[in-house]
C-alpha positions as CSV (number, residue, x, y, z in Angstrom):
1,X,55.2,-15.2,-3.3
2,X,52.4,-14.5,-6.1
3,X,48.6,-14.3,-4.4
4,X,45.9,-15.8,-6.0
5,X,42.4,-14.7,-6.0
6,X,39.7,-16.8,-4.3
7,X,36.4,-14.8,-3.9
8,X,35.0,-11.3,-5.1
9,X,35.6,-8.4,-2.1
10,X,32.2,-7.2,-0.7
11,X,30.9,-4.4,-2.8
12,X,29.8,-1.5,-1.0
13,X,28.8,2.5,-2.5
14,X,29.6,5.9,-0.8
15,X,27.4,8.7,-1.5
16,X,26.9,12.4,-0.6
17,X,26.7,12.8,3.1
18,X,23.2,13.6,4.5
19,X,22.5,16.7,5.5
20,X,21.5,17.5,9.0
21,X,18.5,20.0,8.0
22,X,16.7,16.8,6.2
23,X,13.2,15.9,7.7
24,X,12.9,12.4,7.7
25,X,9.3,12.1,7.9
26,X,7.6,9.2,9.6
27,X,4.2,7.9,9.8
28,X,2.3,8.5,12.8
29,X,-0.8,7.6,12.2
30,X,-3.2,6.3,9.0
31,X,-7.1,7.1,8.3
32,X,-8.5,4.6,6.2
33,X,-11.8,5.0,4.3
34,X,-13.7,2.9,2.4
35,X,-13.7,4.4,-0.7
36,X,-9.6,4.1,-1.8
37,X,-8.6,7.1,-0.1
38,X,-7.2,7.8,3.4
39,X,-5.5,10.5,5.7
40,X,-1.6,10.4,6.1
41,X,-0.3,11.7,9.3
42,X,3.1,11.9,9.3
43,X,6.0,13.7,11.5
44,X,9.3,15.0,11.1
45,X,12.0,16.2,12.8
46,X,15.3,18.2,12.1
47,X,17.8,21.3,13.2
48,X,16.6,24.6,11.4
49,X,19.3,25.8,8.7
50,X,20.5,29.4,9.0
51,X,18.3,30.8,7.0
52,X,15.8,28.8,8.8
53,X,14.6,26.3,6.7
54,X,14.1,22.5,6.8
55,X,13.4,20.4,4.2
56,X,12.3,16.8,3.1
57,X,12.2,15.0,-0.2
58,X,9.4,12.3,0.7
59,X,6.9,14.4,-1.2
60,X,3.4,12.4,-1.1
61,X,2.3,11.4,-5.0
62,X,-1.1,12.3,-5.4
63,X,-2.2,14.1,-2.2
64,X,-6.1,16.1,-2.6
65,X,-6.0,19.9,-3.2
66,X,-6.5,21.1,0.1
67,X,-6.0,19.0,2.1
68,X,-2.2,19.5,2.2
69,X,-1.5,20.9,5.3
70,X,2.2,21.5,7.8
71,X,2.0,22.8,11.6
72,X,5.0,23.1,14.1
73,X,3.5,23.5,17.0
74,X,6.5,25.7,18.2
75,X,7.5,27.5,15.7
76,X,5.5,29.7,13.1
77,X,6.0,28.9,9.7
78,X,6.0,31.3,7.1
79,X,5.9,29.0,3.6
80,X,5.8,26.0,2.1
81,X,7.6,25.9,-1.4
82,X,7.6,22.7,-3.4
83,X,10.5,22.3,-6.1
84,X,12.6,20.1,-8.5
85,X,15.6,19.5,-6.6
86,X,19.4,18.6,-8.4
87,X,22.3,18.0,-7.5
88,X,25.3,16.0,-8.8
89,X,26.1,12.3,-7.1
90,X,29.5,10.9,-7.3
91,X,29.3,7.3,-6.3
92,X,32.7,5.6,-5.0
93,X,32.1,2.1,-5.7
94,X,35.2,-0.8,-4.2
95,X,36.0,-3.6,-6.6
96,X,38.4,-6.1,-7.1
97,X,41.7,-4.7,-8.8
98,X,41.6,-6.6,-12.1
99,X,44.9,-5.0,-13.7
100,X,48.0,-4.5,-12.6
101,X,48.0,-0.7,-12.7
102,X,45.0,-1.0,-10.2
103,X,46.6,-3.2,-8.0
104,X,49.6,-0.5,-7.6
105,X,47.1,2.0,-7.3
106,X,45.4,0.5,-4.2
107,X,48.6,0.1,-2.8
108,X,50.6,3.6,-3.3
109,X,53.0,4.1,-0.4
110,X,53.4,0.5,-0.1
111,X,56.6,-1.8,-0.2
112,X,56.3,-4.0,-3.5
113,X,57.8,-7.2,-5.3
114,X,58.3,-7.1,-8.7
115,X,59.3,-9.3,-11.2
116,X,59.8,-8.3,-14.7
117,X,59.2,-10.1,-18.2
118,X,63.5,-9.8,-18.7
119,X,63.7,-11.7,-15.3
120,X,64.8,-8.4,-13.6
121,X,63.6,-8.0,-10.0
122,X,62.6,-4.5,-8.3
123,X,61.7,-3.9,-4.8
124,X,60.7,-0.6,-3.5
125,X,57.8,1.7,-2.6
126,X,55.1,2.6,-5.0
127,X,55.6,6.6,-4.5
128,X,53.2,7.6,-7.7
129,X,50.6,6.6,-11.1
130,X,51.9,8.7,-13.7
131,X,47.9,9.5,-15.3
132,X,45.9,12.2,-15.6
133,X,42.8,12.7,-13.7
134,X,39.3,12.1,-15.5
135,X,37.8,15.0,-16.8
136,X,33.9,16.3,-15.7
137,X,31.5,15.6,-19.0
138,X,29.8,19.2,-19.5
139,X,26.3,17.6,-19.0
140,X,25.7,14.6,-16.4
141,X,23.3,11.9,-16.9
142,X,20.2,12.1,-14.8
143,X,19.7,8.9,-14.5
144,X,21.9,6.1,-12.1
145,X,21.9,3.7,-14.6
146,X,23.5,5.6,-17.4
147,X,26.0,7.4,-14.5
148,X,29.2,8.2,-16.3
149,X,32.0,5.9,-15.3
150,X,35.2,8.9,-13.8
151,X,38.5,6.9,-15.5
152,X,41.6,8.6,-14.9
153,X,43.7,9.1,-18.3
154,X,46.9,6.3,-18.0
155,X,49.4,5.3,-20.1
156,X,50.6,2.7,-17.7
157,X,53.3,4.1,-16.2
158,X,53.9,4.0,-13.0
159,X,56.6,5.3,-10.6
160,X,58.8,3.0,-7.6
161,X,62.0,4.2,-4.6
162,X,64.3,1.6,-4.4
163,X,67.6,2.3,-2.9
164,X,68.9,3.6,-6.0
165,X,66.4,6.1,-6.4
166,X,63.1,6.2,-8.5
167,X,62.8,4.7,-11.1
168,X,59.6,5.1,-13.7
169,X,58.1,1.2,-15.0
170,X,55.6,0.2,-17.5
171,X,53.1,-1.5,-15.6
172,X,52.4,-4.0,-19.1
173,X,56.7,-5.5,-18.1
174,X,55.6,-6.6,-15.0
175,X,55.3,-10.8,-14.5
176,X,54.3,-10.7,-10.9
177,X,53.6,-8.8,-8.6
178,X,53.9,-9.6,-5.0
179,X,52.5,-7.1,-1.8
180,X,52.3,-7.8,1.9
181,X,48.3,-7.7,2.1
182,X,45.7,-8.9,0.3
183,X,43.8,-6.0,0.0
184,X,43.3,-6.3,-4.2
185,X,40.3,-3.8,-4.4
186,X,40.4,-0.7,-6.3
187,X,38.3,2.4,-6.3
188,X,36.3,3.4,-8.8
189,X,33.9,6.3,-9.4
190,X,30.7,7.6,-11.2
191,X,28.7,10.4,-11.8
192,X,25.3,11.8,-11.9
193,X,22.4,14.0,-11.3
194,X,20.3,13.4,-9.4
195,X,16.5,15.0,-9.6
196,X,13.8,14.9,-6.6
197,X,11.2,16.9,-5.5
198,X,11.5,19.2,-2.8
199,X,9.3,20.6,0.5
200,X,11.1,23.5,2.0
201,X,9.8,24.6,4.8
202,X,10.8,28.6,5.7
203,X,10.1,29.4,9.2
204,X,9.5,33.3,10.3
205,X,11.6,35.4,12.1
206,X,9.6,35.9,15.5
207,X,9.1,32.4,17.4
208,X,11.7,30.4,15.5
209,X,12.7,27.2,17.1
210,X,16.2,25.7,17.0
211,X,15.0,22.5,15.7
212,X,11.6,22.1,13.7
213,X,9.1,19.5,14.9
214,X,6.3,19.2,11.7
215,X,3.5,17.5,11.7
216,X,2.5,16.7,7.9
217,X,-1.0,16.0,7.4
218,X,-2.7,15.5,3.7
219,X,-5.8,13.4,2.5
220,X,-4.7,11.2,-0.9
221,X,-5.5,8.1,-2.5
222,X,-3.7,4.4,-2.1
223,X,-5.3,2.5,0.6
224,X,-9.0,1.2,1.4
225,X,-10.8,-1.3,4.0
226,X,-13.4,-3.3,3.3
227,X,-15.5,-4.8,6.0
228,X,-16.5,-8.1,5.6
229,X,-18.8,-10.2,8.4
230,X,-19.6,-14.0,9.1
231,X,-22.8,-14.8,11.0
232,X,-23.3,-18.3,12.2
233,X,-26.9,-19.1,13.7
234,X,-26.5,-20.2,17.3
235,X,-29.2,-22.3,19.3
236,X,-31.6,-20.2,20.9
237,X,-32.2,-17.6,18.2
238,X,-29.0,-16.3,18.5
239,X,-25.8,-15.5,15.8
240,X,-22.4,-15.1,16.3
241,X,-21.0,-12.1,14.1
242,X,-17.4,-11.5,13.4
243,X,-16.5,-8.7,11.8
244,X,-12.8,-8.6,9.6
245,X,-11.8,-5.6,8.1
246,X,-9.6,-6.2,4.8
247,X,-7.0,-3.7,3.9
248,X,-5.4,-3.3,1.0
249,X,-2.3,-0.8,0.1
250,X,-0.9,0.6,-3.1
251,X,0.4,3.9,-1.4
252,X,3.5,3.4,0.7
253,X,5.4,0.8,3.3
254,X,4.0,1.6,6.7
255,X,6.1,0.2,9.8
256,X,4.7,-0.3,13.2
257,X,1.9,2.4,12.4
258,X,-1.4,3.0,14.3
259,X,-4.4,2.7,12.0
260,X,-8.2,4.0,12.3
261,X,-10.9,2.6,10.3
262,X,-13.3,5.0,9.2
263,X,-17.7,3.6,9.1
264,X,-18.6,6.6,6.7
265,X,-16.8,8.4,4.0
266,X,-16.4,12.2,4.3
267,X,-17.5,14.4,1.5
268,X,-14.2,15.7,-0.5
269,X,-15.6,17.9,-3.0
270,X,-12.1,18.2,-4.7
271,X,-10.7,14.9,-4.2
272,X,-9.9,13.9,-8.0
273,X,-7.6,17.2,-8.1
274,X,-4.4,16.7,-7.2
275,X,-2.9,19.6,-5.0
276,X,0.0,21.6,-7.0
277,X,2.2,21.0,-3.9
278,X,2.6,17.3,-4.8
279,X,4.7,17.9,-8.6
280,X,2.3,15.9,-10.2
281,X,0.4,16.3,-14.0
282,X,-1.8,13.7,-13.1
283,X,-3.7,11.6,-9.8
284,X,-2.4,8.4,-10.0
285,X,-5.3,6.5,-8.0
286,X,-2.8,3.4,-7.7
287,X,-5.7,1.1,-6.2
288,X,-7.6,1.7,-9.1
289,X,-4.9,0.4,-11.5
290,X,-4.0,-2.6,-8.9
291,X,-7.5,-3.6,-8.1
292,X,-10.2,-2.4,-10.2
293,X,-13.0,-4.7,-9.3
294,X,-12.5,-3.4,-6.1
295,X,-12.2,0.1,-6.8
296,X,-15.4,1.1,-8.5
297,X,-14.4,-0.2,-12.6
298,X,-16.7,-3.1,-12.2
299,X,-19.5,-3.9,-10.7
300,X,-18.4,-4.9,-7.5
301,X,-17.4,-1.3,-6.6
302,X,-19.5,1.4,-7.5
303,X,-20.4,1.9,-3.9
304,X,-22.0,-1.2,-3.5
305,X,-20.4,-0.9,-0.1
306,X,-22.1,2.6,0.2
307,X,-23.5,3.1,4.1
308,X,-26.6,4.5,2.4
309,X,-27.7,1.4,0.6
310,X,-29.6,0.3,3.8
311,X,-32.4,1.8,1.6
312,X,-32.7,-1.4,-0.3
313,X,-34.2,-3.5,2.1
314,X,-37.3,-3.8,3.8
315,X,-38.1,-3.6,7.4
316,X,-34.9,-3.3,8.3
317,X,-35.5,-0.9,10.8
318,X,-36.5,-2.0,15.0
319,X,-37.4,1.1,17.2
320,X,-35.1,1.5,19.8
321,X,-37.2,0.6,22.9
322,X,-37.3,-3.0,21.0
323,X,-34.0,-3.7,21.3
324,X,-32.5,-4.5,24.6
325,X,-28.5,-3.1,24.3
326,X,-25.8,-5.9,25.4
327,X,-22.8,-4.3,24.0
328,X,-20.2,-5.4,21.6
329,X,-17.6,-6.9,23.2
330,X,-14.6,-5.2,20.5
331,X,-10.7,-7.2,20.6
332,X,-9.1,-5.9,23.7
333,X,-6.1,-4.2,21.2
334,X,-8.9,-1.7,19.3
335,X,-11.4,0.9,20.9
336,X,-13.9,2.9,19.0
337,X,-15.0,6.5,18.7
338,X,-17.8,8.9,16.8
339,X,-17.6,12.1,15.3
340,X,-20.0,13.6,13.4
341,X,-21.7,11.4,11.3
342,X,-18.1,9.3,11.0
343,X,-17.6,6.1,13.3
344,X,-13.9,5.2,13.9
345,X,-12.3,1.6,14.6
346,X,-9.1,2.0,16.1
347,X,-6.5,-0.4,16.0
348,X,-3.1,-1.4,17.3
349,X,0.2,-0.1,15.1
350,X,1.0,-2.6,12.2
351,X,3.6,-3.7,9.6
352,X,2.3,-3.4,5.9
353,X,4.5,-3.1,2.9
354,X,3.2,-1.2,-0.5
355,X,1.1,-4.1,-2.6
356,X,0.5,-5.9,0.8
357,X,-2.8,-6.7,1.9
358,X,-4.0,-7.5,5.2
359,X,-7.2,-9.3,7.4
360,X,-7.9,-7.7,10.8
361,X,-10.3,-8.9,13.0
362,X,-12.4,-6.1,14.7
363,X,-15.3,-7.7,16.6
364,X,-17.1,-11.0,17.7
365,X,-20.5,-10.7,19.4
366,X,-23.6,-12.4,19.5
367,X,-27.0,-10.8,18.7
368,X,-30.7,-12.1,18.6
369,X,-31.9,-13.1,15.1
370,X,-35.3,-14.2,13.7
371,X,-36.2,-15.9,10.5
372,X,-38.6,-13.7,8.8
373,X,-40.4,-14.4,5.1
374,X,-41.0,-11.2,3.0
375,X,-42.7,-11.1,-0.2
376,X,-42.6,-7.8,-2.0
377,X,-43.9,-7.6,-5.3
378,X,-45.5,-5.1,-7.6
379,X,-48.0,-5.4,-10.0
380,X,-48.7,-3.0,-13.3
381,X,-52.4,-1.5,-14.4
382,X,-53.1,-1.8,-18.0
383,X,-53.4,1.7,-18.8
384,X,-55.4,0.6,-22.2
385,X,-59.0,-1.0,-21.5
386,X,-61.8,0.0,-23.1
387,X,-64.7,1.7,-21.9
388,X,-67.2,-1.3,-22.0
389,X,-65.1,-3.7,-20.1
390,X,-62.0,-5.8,-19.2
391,X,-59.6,-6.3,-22.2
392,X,-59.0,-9.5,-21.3
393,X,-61.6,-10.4,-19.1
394,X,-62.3,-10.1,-15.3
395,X,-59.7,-11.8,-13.8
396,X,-56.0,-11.6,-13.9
397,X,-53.9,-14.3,-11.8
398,X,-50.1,-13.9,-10.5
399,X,-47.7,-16.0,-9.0
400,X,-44.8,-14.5,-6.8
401,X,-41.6,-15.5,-4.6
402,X,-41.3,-15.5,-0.8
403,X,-38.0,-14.9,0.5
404,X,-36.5,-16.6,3.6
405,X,-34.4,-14.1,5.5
406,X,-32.9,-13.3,8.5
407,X,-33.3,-10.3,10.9
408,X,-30.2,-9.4,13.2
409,X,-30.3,-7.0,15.6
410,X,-27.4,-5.0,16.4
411,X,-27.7,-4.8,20.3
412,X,-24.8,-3.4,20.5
413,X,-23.1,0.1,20.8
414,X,-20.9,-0.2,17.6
415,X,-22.8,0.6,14.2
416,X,-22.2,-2.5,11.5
417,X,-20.7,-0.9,8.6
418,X,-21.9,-2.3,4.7
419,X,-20.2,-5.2,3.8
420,X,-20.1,-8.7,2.4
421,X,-21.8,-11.4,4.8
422,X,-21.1,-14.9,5.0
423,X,-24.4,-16.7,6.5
424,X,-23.7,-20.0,8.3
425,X,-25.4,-22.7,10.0
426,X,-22.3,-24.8,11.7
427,X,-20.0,-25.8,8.5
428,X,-22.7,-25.2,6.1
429,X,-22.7,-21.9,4.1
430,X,-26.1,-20.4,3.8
431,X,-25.6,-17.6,1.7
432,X,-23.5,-14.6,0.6
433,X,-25.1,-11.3,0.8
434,X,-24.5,-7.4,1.4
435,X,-25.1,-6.3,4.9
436,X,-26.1,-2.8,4.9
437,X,-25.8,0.1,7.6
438,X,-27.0,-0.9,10.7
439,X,-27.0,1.7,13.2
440,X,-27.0,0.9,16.9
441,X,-30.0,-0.4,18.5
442,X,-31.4,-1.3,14.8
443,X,-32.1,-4.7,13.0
444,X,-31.3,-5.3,9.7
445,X,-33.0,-8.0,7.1
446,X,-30.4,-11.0,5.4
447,X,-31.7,-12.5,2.1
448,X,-31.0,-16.5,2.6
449,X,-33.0,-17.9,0.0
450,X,-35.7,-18.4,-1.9
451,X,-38.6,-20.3,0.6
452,X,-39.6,-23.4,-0.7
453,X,-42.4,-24.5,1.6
454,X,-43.8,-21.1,2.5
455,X,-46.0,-20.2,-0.9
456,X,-48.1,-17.1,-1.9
457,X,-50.3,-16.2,-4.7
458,X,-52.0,-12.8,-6.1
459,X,-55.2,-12.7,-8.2
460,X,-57.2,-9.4,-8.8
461,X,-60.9,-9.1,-10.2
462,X,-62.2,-6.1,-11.0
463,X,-65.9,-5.0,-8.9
464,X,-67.0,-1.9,-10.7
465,X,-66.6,0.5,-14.0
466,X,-68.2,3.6,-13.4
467,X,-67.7,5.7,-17.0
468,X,-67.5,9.5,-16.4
469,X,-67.2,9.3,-12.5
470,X,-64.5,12.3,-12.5
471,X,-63.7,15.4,-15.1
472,X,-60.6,17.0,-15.3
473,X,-59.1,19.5,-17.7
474,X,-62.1,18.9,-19.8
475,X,-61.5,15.4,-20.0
476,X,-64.0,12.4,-18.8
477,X,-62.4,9.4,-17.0
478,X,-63.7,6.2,-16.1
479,X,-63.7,5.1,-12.4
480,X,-62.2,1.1,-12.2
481,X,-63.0,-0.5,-8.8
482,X,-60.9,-3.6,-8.5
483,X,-60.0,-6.4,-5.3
484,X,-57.1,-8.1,-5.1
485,X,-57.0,-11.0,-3.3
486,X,-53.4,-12.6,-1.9
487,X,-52.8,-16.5,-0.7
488,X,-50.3,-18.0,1.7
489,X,-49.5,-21.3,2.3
490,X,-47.2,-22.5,5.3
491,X,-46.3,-26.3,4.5
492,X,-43.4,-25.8,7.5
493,X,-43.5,-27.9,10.6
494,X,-43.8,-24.6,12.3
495,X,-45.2,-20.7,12.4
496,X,-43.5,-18.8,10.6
497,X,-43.4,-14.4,10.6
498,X,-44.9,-12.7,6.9
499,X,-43.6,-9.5,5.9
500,X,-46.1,-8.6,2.8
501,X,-45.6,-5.2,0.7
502,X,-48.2,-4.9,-2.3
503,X,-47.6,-1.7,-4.8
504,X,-50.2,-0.7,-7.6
505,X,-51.2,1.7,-9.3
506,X,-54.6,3.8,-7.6
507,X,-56.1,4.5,-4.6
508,X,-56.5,1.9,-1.7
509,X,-60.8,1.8,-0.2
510,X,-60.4,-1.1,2.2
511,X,-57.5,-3.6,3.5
512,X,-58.1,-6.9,5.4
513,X,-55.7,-8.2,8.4
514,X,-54.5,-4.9,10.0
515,X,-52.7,-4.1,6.4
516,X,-51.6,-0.7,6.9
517,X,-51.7,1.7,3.3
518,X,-49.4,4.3,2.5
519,X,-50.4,6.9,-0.6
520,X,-47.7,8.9,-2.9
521,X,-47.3,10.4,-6.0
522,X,-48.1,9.1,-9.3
523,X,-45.8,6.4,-10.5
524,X,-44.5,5.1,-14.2
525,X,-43.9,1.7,-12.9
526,X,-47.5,1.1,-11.7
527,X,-48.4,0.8,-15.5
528,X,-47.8,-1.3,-18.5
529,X,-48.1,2.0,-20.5
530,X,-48.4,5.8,-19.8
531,X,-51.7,7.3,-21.0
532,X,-51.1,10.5,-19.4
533,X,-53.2,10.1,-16.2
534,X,-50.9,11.0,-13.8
535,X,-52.8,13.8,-12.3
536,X,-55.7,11.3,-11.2
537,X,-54.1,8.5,-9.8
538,X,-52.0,8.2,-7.1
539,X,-49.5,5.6,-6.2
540,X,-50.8,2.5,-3.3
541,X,-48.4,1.0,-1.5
542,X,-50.0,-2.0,1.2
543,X,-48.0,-4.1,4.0
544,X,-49.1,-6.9,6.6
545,X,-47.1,-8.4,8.9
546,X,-48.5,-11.5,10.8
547,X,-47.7,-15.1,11.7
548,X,-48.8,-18.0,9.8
549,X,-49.1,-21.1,11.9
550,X,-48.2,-24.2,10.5
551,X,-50.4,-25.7,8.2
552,X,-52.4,-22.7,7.6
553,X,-53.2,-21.0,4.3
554,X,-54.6,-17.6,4.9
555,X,-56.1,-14.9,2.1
556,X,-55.9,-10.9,2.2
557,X,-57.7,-8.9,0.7
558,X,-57.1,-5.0,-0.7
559,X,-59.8,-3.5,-2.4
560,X,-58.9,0.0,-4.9
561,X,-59.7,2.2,-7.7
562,X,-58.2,3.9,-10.6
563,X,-59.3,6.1,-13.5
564,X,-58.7,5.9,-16.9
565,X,-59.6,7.9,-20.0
């Protein structure tokens, strides 16, 4: 009977056996910040050796000097030694027998048919391969895919019991070759070195535990959220906010792990220097090779998600007594905590592979809102007039933009992190802009757009030049009294709430409509040129707030003074 050959045999490889001492770390828990780096929690468990020691081989990449820390809460652990780790491989790999010599050798101690090219036919048991084994190279490859291929030295012969005793074949006479199986595959080996780095973990003497239970904890680059909200305006002065954070992940494949988003970003002094504990020359900062623009390269990053850029808005801040607190009504799967000056959103465990990126919602609430038009704007001295008057006559006119925004107040107890915000009204999009930090009990100002109805204008005249009105450092300067007057126009169909800030060079006398003045230092920006009077002049900074009914145009006034030489 000859057998023929229909399909390849499954191909499976054999390595070394584990061994028993091996940690096989998992992670417990994930710490995600916002600026690409995060805190790995991990755990391990395993049987202490005799000289007891445990070690593992899932060594992190790029882990921050210092923050690289092991703990058994059991036992007391005595070091923590990272190494190159070899040892040789031999793979035993199954495949279809593709000669006859392998076919005999898959089947020594076997009955066999055999017919021979001079029409002879033998039957017996294959008792033997006449070859010699393969011989070990003196150096090994360390790399799998140039493993060295272990072929036993054959010339072909091979040895068979029949009744008349045993009798020694070349394998090349045979025609066919019949067996009572069709098991065709054939074993074939390779080998290698194999490199890896090492943790060995050496536990003391006094309070050693049979089996070690570590908990691995380190602070290393790979994985960052970003927050990113969606506010749509509600009937009755309300907004719905949702709150998404994105994550993205270049470090690792995490399976059903719990993960904490962090509001805040701790101070690591040493974070760009990669602890020696890791085996690495260099910090890898994968997320900064996978997604720059989001990583601080461009423009985009940069901390532009930075809690501290609440500093670039005006009145954004509500005292506390003004807003009523309603909660935030979080997902039923997270809950949130504080420490320090840190905010934490903890969610449920999840599934994310290395290169994966994922959307999970954190909160939906509504707050109040109120649509609020601001104009800031600053206007420069000329540092350069003459003694006997205006360089270019009295008068000076300006034209500036009022901005519509919106005011949300976070009555909740959850702080709103910096992120993108998507403003909506229904289906239509009203803007994209950066929420900044808004603590609890705090509002927070939302550019929209430009107003179109709600118009202002500045124009300044000057009142008074009084030469020689003040000496210093042996130096006369002239005294410049000046009033600036501002104009707003509401063409709406309804009041609207002003938010005015004025800044100038000098020293404010007198300010119509409530306007409250602040004073600083001297300031470059006030002029179109430095003279070098900054020990005379201060630095004015005016703001009104008041309602404009509709139809109404309205005019403040700020009267000031400034010296020149």
């Amino acid at each position: 009977m000859r057998w023929k050959i229909l399909a390849l045999l499954p191909l499976f490889t054999t390595m070394l056996a584990a061994d028993d001492h091996e940690l096989k770390l998992e992670t417990e828990r994930l710490i995600v910040f916002k600026n690409g780096y995060c805190l790995v929690v991990k755990r391990g468990r395993a049987p202490l050796s005799a000289e007891g020691e445990v070690y593992t081989e899932q060594v992190p990449e790029s882990a921050v000097l210092g923050s690289f820390w092991a703990v058994d809460s059991q036992g007391k652990l005595r070091a923590m030694t990272a190494s190159q780790h070899h040892e040789d491989v031999m793979e035993t790999t199954r495949l279809v027998s593709r000669t006859h010599i392998d076919m005999l050798r898959s089947h020594l101690g076997e009955p066999v048919h055999l017919e021979m090219h001079d029409d002879s036919v033998i039957r017996g048991t294959v008792v033997q391969i006449l070859e010699q084994p393969a011989e070990l190279p003196s150096q090994l490859p360390d790399n799998r895919l140039a493993a060295l291929r272990l072929e036993p030295r054959s010339a072909g012969l091979f040895a068979v019991k029949t009744p008349l005793g045993v009798e020694v074949l070349q394998a090349s006479q045979i025609k066919t070759l019949r067996v009572h199986d069709q098991d065709f595959a054939t074993e074939r080996h390779t080998i290698w070195r194999r490199s890896a780095k090492r943790l060995t973990f050496q536990y003391a003497d006094e309070r050693r535990p049979a089996e070690a239970d570590l908990l691995l904890v380190y602070f290393t680059s790979g994985v960052r959220w970003i927050p990113t909200y969606r506010a749509r305006l509600l009937e009755g002065n309300l907004a719905s906010l949702s709150l998404q954070g994105e994550l993205l992940n270049e470090l690792e494949d995490f399976v059903a792990t719990p993960v904490d988003l962090v509001v805040g970003v701790p101070h690591f002094r040493f974070k760009d220097v990669i602890s020696p504990l890791a085996l690495e020359t260099a910090m890898q900062q994968a997320l900064y090779q996978a997604a720059p623009q989001l990583m601080g390269q461009m423009a985009l990053g940069n901390n532009s998600f930075s809690n501290a850029m609440f500093t670039q808005r005006a009145s954004e801040y509500l005292p506390v007594d003004q807003v009523v607190s309603s909660g935030t009504d979080l997902l039923p799967e997270l809950s949130t905590q504080s420490s320090q000056d840190l905010f934490v959103y903890s969610l449920p465990a999840l599934n994310l592979e290395r290169s994966a990126r994922a959307a999970l919602p954190i909160f939906d609430v509504e707050v109040p809102y109120q649509s609020v038009y601001t104009w800031d704007f600053h206007f420069a001295q000329s540092s350069v007039e003459s003694v006997g008057g205006a360089r270019n006559g009295p008068l000076a006119l300006s034209s500036n933009d009022i901005w519509h925004q919106v005011r949300l107040q976070n009555t909740g107890d959850v702080p709103w992190s910096t992120g993108p915000l998507l403003l909506m009204e229904g289906s239509l999009p009203l803007a994209q802009e950066l929420l900044t930090y808004t603590s609890a009990g705090r509002s927070v100002l939302v550019p929209v757009t430009v107003a179109i109805d709600v118009r202002g204008g500045y124009m300044s005249e000057e009142l008074e030049r009084t030469p020689k009105a003040l000496r210093h450092q042996n130096n006369d300067y002239t005294k410049i009294s000046k009033r600036g007057t501002i104009t707003l126009v509401n063409s709406k169909s309804e009041s609207v709430k002003l938010l005015l800030t004025a800044q100038f060079g000098g020293s404010t006398d007198a300010v119509s409509d409530e306007g409250t003045v602040r004073h600083g230092d001297f300031s470059n920006s006030d002029w179109d040129n430095n003279r070098n009077h900054q020990a005379v002049n201060q630095h004015s900074t005016v703001r009104w707030e008041l309602e404009l009914a509709a139809g109404e145009s309205r005019e403040l006034t700020v009267e000031y003074h400034y010296y020149l030489r």
